[in-house]
mmJSON file of the N, C-alpha and C atoms, coordinates in Angstrom:
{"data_MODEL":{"atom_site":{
"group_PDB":["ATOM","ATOM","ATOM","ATOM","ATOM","ATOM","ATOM","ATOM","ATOM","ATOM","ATOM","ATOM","ATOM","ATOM","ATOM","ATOM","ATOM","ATOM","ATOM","ATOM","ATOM","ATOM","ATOM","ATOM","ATOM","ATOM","ATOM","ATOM","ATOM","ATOM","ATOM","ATOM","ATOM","ATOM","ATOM","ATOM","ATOM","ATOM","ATOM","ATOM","ATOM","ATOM","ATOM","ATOM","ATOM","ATOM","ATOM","ATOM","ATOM","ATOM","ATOM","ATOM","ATOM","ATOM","ATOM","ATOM","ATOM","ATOM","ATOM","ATOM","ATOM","ATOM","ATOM","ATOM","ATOM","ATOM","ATOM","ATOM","ATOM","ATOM","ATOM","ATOM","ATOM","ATOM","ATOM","ATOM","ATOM","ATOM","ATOM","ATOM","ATOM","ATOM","ATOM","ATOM","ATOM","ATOM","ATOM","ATOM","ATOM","ATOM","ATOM","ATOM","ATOM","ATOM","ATOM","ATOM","ATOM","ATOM","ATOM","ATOM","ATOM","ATOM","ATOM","ATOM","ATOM","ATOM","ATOM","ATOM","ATOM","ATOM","ATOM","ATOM","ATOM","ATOM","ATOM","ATOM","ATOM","ATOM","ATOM","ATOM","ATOM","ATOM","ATOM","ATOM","ATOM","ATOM","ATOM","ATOM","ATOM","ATOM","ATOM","ATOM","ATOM","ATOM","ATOM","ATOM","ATOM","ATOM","ATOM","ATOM","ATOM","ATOM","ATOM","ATOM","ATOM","ATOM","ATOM","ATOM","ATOM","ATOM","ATOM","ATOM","ATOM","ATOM","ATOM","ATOM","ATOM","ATOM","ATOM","ATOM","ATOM","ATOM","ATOM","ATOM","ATOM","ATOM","ATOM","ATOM","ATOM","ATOM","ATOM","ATOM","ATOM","ATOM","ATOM","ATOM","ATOM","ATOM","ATOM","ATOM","ATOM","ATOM","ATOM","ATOM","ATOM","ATOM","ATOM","ATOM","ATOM","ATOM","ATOM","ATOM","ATOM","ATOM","ATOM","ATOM","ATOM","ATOM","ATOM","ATOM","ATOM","ATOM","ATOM","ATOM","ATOM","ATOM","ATOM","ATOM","ATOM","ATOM","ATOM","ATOM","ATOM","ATOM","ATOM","ATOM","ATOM","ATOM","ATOM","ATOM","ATOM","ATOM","ATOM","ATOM","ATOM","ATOM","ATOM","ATOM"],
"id":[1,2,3,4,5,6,7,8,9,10,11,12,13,14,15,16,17,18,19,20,21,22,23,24,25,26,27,28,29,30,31,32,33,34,35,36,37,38,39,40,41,42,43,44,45,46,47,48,49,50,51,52,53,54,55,56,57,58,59,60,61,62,63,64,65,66,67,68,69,70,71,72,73,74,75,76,77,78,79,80,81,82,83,84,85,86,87,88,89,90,91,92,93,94,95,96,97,98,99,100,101,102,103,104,105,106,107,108,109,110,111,112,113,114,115,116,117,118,119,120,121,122,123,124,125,126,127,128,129,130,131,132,133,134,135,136,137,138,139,140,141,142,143,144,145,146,147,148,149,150,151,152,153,154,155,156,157,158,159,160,161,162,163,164,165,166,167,168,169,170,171,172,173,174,175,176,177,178,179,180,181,182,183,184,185,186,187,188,189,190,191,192,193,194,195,196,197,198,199,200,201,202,203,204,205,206,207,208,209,210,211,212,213,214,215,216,217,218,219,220,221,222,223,224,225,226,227,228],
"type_symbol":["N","C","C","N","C","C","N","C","C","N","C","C","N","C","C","N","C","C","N","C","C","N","C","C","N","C","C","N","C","C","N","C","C","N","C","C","N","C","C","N","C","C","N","C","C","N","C","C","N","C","C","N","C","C","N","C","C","N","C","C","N","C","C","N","C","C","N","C","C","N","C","C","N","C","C","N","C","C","N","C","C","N","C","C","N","C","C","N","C","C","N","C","C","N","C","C","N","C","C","N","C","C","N","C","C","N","C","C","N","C","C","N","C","C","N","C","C","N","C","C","N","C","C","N","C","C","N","C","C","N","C","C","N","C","C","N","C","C","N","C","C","N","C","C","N","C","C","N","C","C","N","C","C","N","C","C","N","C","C","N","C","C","N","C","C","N","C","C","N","C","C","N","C","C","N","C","C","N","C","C","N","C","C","N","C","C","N","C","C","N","C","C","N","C","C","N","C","C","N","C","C","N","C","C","N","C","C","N","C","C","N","C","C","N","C","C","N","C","C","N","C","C","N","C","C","N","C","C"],
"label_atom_id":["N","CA","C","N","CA","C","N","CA","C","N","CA","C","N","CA","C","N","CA","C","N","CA","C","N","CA","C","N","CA","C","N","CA","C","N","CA","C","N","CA","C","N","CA","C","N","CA","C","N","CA","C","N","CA","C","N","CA","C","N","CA","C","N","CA","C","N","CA","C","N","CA","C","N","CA","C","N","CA","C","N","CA","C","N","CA","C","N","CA","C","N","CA","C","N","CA","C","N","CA","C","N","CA","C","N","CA","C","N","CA","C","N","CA","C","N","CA","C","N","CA","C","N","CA","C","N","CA","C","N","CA","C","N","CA","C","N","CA","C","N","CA","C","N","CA","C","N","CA","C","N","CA","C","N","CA","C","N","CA","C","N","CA","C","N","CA","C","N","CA","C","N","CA","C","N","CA","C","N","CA","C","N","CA","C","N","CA","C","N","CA","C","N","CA","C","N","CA","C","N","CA","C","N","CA","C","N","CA","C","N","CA","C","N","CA","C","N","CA","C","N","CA","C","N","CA","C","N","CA","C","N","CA","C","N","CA","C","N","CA","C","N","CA","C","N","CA","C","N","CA","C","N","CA","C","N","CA","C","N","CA","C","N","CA","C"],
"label_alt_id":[null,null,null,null,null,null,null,null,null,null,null,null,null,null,null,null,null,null,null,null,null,null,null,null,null,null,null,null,null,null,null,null,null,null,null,null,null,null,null,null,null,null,null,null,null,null,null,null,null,null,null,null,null,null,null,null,null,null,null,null,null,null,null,null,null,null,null,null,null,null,null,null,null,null,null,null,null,null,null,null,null,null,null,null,null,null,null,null,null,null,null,null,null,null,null,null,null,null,null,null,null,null,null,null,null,null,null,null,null,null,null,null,null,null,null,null,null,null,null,null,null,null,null,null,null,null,null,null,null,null,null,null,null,null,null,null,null,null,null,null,null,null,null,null,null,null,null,null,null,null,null,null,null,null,null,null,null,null,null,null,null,null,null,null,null,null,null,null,null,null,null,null,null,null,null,null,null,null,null,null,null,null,null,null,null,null,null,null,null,null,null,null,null,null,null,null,null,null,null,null,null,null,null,null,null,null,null,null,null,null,null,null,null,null,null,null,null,null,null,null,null,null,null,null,null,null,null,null],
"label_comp_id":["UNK","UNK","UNK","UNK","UNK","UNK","UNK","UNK","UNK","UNK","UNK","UNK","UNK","UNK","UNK","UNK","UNK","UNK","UNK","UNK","UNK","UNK","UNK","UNK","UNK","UNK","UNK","UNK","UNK","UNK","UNK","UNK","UNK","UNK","UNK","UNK","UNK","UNK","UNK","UNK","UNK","UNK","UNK","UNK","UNK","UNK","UNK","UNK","UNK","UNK","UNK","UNK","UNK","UNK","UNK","UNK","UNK","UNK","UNK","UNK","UNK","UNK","UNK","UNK","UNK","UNK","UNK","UNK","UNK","UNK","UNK","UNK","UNK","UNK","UNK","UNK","UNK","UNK","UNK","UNK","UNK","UNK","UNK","UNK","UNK","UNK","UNK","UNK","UNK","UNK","UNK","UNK","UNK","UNK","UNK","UNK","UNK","UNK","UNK","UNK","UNK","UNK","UNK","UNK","UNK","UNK","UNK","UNK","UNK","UNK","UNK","UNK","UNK","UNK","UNK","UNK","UNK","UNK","UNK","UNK","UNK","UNK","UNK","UNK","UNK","UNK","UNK","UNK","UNK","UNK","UNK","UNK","UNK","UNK","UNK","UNK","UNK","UNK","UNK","UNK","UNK","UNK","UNK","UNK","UNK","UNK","UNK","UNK","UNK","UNK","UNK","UNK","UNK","UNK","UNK","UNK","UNK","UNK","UNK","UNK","UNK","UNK","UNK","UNK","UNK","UNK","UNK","UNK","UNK","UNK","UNK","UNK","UNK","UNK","UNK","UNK","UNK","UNK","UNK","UNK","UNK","UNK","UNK","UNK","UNK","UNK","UNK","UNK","UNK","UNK","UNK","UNK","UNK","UNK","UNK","UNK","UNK","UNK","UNK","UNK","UNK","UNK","UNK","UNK","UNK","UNK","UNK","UNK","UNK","UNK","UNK","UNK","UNK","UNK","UNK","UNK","UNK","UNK","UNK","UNK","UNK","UNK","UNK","UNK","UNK","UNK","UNK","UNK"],
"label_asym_id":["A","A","A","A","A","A","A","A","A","A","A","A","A","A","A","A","A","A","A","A","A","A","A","A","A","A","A","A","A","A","A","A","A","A","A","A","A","A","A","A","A","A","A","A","A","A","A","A","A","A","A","A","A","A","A","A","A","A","A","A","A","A","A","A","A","A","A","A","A","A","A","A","A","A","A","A","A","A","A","A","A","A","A","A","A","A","A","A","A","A","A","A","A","A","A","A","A","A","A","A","A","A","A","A","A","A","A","A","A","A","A","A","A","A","A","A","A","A","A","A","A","A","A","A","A","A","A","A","A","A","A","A","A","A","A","A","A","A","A","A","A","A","A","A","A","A","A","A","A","A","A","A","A","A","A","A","A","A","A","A","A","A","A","A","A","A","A","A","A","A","A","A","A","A","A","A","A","A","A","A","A","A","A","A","A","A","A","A","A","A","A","A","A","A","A","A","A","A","A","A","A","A","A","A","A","A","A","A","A","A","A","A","A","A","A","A","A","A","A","A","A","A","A","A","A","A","A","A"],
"label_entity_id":["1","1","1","1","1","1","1","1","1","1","1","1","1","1","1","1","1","1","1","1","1","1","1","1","1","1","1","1","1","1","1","1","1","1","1","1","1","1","1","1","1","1","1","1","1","1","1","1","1","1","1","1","1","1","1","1","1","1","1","1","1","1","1","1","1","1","1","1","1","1","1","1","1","1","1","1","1","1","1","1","1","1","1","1","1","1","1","1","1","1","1","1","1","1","1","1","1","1","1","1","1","1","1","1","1","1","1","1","1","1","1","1","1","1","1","1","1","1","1","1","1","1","1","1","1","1","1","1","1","1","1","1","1","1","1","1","1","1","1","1","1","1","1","1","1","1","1","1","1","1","1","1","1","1","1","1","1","1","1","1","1","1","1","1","1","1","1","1","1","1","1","1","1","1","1","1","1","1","1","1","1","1","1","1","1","1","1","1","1","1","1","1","1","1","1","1","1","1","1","1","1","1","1","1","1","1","1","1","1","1","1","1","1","1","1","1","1","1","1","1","1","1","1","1","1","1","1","1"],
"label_seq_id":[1,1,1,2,2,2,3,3,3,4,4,4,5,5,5,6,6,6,7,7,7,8,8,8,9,9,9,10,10,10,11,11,11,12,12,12,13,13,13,14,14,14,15,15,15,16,16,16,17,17,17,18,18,18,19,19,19,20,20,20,21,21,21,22,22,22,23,23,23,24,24,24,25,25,25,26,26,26,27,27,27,28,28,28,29,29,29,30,30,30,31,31,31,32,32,32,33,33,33,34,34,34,35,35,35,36,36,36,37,37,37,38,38,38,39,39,39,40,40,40,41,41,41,42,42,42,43,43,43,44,44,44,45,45,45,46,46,46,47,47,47,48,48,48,49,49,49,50,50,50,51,51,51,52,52,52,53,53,53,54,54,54,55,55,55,56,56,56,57,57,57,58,58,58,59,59,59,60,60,60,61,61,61,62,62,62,63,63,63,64,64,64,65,65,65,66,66,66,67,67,67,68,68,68,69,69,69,70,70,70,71,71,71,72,72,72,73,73,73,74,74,74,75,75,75,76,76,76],
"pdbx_PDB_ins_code":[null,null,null,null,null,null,null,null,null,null,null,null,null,null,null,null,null,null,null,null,null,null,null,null,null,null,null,null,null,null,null,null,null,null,null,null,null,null,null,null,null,null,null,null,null,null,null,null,null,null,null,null,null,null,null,null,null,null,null,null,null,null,null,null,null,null,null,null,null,null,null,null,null,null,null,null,null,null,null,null,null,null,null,null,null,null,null,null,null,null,null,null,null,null,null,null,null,null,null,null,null,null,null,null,null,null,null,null,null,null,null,null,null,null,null,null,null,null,null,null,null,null,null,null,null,null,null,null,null,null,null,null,null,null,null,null,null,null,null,null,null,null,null,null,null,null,null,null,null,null,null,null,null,null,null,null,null,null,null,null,null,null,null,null,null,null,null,null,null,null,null,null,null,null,null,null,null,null,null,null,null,null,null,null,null,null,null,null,null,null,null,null,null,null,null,null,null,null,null,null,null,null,null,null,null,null,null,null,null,null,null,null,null,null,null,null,null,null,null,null,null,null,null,null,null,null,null,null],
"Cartn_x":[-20.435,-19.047,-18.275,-17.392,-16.769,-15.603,-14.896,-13.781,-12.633,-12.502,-11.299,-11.417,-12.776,-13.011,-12.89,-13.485,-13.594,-11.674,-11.195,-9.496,-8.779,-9.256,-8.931,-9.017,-10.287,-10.836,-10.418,-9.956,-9.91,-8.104,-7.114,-5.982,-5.929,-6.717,-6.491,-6.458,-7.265,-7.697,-6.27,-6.119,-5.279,-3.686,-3.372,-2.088,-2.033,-3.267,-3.513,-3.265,-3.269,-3.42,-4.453,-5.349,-6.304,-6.273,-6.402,-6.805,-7.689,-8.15,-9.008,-8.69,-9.059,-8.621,-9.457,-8.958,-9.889,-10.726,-12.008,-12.754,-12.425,-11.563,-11.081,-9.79,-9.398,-8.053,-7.659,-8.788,-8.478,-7.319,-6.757,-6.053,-5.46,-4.487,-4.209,-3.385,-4.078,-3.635,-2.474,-1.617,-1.131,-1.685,-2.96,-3.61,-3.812,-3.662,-3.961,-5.63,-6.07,-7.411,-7.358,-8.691,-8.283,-9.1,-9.123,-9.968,-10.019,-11.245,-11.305,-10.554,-9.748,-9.635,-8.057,-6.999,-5.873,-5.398,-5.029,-4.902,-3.004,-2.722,-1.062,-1.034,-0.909,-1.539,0.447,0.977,2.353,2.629,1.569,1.161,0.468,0.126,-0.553,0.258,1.947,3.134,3.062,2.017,2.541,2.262,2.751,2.429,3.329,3.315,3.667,5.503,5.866,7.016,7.67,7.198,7.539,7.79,6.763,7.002,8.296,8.028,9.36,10.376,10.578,12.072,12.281,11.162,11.671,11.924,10.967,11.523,12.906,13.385,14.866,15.792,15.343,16.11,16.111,15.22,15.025,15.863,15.938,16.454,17.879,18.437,19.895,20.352,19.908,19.731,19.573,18.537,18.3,19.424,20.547,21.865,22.574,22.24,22.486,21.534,21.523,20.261,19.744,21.311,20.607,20.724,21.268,20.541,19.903,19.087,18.763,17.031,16.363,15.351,15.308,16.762,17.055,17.099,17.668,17.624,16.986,15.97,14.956,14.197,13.954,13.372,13.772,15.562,15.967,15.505,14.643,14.293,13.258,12.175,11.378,11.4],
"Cartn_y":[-14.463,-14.052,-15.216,-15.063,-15.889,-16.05,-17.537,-18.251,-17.023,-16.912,-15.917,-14.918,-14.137,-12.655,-13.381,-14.433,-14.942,-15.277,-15.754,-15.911,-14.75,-13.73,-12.212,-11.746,-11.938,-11.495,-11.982,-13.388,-13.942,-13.513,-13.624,-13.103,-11.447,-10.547,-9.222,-9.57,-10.132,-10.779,-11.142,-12.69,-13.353,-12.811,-12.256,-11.273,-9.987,-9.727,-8.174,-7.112,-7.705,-6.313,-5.182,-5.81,-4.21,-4.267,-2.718,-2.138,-1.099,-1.351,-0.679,0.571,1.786,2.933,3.021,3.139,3.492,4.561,4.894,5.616,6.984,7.438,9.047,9.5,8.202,8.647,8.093,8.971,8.046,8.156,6.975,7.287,8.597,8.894,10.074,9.057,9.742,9.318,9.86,9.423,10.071,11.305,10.992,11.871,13.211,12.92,14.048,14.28,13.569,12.96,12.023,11.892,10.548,9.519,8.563,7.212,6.251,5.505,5.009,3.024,2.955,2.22,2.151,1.02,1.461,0.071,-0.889,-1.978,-1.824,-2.822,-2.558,-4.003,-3.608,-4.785,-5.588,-4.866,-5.502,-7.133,-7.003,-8.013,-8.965,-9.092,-10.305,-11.318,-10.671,-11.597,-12.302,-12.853,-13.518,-13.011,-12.833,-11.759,-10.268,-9.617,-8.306,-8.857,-9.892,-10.251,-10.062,-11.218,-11.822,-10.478,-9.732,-8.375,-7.529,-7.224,-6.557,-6.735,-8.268,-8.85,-8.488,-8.645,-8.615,-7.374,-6.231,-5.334,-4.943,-5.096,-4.98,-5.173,-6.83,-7.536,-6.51,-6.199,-4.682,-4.043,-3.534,-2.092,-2.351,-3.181,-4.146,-4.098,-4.737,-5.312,-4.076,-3.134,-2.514,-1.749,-1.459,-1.002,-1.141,-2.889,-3.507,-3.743,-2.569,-2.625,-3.553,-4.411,-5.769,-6.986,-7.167,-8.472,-8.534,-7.418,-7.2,-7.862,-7.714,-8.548,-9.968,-10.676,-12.102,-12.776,-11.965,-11.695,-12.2,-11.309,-11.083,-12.908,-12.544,-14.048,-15.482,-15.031,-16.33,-16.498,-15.806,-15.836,-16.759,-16.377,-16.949,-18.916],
"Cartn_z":[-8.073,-8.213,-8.829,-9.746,-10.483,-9.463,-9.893,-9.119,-9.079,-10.292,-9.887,-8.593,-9.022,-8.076,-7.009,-6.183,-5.217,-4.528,-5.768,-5.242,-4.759,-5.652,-5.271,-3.668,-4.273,-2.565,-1.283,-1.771,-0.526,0.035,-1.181,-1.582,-0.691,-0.839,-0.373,1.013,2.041,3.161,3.694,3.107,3.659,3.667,2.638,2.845,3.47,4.064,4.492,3.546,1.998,1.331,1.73,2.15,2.432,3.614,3.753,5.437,5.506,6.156,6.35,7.971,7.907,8.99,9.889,11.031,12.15,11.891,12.487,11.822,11.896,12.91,13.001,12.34,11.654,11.063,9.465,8.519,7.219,6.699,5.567,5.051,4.176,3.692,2.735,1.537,0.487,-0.894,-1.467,-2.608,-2.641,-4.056,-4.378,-5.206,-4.397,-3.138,-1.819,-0.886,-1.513,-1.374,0.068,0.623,1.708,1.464,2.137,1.527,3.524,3.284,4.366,3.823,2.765,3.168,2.466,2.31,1.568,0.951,-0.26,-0.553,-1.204,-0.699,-0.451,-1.935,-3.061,-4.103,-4.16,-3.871,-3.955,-2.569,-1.614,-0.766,-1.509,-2.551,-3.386,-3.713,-3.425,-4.373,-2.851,-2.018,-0.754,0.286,0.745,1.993,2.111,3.343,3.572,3.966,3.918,4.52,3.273,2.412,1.316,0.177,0.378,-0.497,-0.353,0.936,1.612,0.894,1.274,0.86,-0.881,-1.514,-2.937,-3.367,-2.721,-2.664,-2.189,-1.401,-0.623,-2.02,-2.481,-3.291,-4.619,-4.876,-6.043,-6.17,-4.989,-4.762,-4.579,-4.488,-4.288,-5.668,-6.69,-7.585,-9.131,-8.77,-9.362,-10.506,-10.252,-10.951,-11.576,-11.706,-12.728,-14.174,-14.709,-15.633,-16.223,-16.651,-17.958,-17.301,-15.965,-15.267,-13.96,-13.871,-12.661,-13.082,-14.649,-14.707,-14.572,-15.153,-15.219,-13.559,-12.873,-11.353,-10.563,-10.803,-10.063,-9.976,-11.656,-12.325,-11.654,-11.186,-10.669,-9.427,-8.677,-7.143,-7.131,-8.184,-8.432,-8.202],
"occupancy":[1.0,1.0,1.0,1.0,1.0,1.0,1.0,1.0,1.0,1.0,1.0,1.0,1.0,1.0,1.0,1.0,1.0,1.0,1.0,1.0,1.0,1.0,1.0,1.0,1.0,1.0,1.0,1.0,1.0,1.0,1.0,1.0,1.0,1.0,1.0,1.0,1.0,1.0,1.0,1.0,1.0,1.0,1.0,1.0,1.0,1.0,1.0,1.0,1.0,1.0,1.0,1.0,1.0,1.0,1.0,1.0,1.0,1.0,1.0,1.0,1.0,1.0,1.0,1.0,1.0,1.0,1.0,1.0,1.0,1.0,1.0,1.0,1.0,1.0,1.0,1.0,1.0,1.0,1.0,1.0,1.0,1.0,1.0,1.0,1.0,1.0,1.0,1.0,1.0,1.0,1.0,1.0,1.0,1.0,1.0,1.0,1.0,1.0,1.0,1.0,1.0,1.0,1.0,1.0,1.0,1.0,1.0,1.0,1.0,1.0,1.0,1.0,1.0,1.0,1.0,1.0,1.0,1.0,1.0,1.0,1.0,1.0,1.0,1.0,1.0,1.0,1.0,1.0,1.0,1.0,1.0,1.0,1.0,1.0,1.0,1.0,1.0,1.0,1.0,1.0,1.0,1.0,1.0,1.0,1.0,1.0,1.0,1.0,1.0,1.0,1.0,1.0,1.0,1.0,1.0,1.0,1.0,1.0,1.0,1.0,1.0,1.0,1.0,1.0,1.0,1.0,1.0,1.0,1.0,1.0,1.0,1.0,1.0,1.0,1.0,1.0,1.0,1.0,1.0,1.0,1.0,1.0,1.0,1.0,1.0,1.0,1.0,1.0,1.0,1.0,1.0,1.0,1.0,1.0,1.0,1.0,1.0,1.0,1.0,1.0,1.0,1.0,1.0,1.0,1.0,1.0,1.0,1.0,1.0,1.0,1.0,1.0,1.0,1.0,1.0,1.0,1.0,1.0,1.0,1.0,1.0,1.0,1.0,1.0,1.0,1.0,1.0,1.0],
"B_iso_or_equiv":[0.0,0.0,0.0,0.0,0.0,0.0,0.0,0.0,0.0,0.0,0.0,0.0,0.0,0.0,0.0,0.0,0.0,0.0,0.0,0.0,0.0,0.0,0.0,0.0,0.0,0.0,0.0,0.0,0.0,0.0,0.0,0.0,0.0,0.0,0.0,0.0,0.0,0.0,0.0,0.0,0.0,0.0,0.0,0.0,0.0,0.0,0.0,0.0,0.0,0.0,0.0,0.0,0.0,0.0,0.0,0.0,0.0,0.0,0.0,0.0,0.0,0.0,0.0,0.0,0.0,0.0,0.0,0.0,0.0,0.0,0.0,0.0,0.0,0.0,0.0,0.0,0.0,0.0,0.0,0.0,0.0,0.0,0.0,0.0,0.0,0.0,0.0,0.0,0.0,0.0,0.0,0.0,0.0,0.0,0.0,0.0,0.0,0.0,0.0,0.0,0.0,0.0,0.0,0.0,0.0,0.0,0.0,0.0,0.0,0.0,0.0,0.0,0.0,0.0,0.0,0.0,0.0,0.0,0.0,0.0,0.0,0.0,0.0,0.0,0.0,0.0,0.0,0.0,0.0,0.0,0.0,0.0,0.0,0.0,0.0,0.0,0.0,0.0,0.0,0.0,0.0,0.0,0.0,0.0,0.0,0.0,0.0,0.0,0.0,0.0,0.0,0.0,0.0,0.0,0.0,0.0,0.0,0.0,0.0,0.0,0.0,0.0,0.0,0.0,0.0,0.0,0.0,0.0,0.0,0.0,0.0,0.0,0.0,0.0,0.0,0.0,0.0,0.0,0.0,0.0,0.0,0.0,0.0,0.0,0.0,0.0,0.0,0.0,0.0,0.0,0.0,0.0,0.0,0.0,0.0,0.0,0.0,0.0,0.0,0.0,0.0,0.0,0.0,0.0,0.0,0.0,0.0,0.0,0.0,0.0,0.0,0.0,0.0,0.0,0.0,0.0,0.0,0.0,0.0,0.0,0.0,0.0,0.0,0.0,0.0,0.0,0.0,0.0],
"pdbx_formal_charge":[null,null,null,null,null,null,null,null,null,null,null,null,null,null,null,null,null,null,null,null,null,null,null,null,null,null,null,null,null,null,null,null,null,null,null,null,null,null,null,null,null,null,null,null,null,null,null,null,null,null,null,null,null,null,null,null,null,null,null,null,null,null,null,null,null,null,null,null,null,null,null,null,null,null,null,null,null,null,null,null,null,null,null,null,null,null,null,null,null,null,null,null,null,null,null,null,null,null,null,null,null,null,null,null,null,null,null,null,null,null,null,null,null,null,null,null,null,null,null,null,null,null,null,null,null,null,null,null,null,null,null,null,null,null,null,null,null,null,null,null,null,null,null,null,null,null,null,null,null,null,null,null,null,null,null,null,null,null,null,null,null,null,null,null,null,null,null,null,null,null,null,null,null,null,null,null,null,null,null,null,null,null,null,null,null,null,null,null,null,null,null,null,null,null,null,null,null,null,null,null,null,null,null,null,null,null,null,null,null,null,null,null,null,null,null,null,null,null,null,null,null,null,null,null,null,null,null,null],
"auth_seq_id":[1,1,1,2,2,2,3,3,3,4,4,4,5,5,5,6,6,6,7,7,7,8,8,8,9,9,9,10,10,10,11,11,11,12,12,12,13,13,13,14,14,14,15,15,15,16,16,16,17,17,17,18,18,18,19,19,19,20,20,20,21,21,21,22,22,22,23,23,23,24,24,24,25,25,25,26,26,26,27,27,27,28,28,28,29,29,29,30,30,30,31,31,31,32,32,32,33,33,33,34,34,34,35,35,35,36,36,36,37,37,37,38,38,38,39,39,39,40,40,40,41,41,41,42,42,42,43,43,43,44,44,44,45,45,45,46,46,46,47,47,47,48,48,48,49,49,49,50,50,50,51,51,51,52,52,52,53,53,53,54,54,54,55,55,55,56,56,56,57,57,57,58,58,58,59,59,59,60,60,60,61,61,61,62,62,62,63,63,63,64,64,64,65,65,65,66,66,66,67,67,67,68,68,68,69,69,69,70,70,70,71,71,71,72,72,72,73,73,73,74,74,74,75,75,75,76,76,76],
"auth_comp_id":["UNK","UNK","UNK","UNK","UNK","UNK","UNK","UNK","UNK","UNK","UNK","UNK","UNK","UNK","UNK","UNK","UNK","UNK","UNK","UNK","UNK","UNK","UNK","UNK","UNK","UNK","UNK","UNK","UNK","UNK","UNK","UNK","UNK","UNK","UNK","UNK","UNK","UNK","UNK","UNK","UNK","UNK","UNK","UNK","UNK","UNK","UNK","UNK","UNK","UNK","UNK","UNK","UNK","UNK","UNK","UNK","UNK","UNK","UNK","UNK","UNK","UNK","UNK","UNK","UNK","UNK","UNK","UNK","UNK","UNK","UNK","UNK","UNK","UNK","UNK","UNK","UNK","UNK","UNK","UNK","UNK","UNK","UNK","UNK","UNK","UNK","UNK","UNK","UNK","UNK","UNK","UNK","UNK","UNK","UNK","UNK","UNK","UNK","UNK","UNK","UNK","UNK","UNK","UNK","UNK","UNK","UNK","UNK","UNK","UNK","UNK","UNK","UNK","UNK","UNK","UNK","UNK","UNK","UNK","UNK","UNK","UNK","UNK","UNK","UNK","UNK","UNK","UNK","UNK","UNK","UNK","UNK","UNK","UNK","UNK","UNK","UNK","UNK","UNK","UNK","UNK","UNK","UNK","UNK","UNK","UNK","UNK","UNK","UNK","UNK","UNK","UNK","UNK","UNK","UNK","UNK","UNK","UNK","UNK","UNK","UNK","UNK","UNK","UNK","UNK","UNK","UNK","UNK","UNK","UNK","UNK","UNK","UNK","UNK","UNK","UNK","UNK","UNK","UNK","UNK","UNK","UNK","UNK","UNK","UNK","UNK","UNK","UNK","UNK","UNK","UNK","UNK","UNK","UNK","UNK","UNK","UNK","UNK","UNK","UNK","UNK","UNK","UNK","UNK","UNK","UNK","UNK","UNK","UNK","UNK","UNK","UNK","UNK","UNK","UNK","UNK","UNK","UNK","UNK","UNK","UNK","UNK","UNK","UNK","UNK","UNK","UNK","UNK"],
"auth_asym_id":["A","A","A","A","A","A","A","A","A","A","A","A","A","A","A","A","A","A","A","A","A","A","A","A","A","A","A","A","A","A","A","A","A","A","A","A","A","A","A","A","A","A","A","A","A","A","A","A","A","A","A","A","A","A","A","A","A","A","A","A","A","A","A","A","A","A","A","A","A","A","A","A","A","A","A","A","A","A","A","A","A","A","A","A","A","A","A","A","A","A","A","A","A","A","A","A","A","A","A","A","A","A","A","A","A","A","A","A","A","A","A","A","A","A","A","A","A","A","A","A","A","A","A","A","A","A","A","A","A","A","A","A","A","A","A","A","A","A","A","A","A","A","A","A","A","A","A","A","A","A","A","A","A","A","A","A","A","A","A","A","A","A","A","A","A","A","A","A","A","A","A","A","A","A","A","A","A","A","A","A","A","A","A","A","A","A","A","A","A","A","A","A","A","A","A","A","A","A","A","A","A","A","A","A","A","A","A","A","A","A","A","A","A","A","A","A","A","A","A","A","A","A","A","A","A","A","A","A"],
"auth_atom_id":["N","CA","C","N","CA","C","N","CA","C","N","CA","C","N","CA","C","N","CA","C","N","CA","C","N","CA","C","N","CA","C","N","CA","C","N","CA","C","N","CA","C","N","CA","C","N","CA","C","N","CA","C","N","CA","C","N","CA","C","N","CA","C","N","CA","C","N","CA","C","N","CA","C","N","CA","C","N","CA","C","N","CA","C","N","CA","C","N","CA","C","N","CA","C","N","CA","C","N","CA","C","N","CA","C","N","CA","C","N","CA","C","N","CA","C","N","CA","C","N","CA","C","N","CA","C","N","CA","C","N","CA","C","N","CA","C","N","CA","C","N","CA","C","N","CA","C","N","CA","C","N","CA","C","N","CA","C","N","CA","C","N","CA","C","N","CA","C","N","CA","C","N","CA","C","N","CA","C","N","CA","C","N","CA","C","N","CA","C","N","CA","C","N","CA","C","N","CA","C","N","CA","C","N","CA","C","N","CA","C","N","CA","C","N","CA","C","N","CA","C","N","CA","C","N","CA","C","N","CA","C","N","CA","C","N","CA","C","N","CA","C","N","CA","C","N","CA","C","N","CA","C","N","CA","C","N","CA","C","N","CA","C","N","CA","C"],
"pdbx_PDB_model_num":[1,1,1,1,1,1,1,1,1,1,1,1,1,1,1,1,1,1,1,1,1,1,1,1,1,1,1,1,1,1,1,1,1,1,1,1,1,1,1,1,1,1,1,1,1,1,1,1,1,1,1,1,1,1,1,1,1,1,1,1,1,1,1,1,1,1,1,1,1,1,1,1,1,1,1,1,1,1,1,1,1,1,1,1,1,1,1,1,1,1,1,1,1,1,1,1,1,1,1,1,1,1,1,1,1,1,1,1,1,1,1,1,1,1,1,1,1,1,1,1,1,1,1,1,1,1,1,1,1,1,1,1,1,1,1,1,1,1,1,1,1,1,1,1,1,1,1,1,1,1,1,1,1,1,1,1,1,1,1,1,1,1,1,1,1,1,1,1,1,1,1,1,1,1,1,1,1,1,1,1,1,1,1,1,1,1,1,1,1,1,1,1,1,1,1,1,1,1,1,1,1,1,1,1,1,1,1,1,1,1,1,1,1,1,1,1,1,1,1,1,1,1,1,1,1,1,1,1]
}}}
């Protein structure tokens, strides 16, 4: 496995992007399909906290069409 895949991997882990379902209750997709496992890839920007918030900050932000990208950028 190359360095990257290995950063990945370790990245899905440590932010809890993936989860995995107890075995009697899989996930539902929203294809409508179910899956035993579910990867939340917006948890990569950090963690599940850290996402949240930028999301929040999005959705705040969002209405302002032409500086809501510059915005965002400044959080960074």
């Amino acid at each position: 496995m190359d360095m990257n895949n290995e950063k990945l991997l370790k990245w899905l882990f440590e932010t809890n992007a993936i989860r995995v379902c107890p075995q009697d209750k899989p996930f539902w997709y929203t294809s409508g399909t179910i899956g035993p496992y579910y990867i939340n890839t917006h948890f990569l920007y950090g963690s599940e906290e850290k996402a949240n918030k930028l999301l929040a900050f999005i959705d705040r932000e969002k209405e302002n069409v032409l500086k809501c990208p510059e915005r965002i950028l400044e959080k960074q």
